[in-house]
C-alpha positions as CSV (number, residue, x, y, z in Angstrom):
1,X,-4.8,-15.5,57.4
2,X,-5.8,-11.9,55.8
3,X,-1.9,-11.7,54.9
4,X,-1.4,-14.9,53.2
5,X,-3.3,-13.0,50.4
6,X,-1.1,-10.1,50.3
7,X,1.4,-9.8,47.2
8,X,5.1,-8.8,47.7
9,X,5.5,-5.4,46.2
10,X,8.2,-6.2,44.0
11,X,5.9,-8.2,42.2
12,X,3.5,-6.1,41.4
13,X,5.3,-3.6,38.8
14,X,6.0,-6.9,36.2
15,X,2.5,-7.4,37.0
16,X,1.3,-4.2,35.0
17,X,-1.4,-6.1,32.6
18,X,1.1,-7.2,30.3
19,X,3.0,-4.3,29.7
20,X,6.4,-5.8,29.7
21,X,5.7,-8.4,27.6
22,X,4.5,-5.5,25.1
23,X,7.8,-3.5,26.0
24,X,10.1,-6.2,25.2
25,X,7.8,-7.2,21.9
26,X,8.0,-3.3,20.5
27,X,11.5,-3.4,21.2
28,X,12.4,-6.4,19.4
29,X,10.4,-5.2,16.5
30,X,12.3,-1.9,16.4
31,X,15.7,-3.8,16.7
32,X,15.2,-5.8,14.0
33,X,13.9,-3.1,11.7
34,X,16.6,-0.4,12.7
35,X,19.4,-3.7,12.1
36,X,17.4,-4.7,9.2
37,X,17.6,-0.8,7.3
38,X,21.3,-0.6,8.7
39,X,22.5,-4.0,6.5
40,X,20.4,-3.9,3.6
41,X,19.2,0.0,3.4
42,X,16.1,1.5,3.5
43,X,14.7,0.2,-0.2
44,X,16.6,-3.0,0.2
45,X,15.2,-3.8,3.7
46,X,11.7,-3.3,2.2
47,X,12.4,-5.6,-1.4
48,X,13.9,-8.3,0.6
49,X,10.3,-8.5,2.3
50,X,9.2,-10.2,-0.6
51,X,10.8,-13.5,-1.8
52,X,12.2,-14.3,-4.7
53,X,10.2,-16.0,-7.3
54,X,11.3,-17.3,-10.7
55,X,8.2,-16.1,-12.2
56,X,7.4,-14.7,-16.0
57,X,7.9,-11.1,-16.2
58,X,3.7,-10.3,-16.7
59,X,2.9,-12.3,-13.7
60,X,6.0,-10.8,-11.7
61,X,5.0,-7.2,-11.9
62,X,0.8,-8.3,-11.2
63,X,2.0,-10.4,-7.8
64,X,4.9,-9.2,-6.7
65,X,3.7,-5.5,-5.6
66,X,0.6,-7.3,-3.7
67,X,2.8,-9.4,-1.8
68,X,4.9,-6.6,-0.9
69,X,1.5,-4.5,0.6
70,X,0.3,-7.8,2.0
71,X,4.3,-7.8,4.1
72,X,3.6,-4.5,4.8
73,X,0.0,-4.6,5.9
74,X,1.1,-7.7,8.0
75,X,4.2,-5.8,10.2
């Protein structure tokens, strides 16, 4: 009964304490960015991270730059 509790090997790389799940996750996040830059370009990537708001022009330039470091701070 000692090798019912015996893995098979192949197993055992996937295994690796979540490391493929953190694989595939910083390569998604790379994709998107990288396709992101490519379609919009670098500045336009980063100002489409904030919506758009139909908001006075005073209030614009106080919230829009925090929401921008708030998108940033949160990737």
């Amino acid at each position: 009964m000692a090798f019912a509790f015996q893995r098979d090997r192949s197993t055992i790389a996937a295994d690796n304490d979540g490391l493929s799940g953190k694989i595939l996750a910083a390569v998604t996040f790379l994709v998107g960015m990288v396709v992101g830059m490519q379609r919009f370009g670098f500045t336009g990537f980063f100002t489409n991270q904030v919506p758009s708001m139909s908001l006075p022009l005073v209030m614009a330039n106080l919230i829009k730059p925090l929401l921008l470091i708030l998108e940033l701070v949160g990737i």
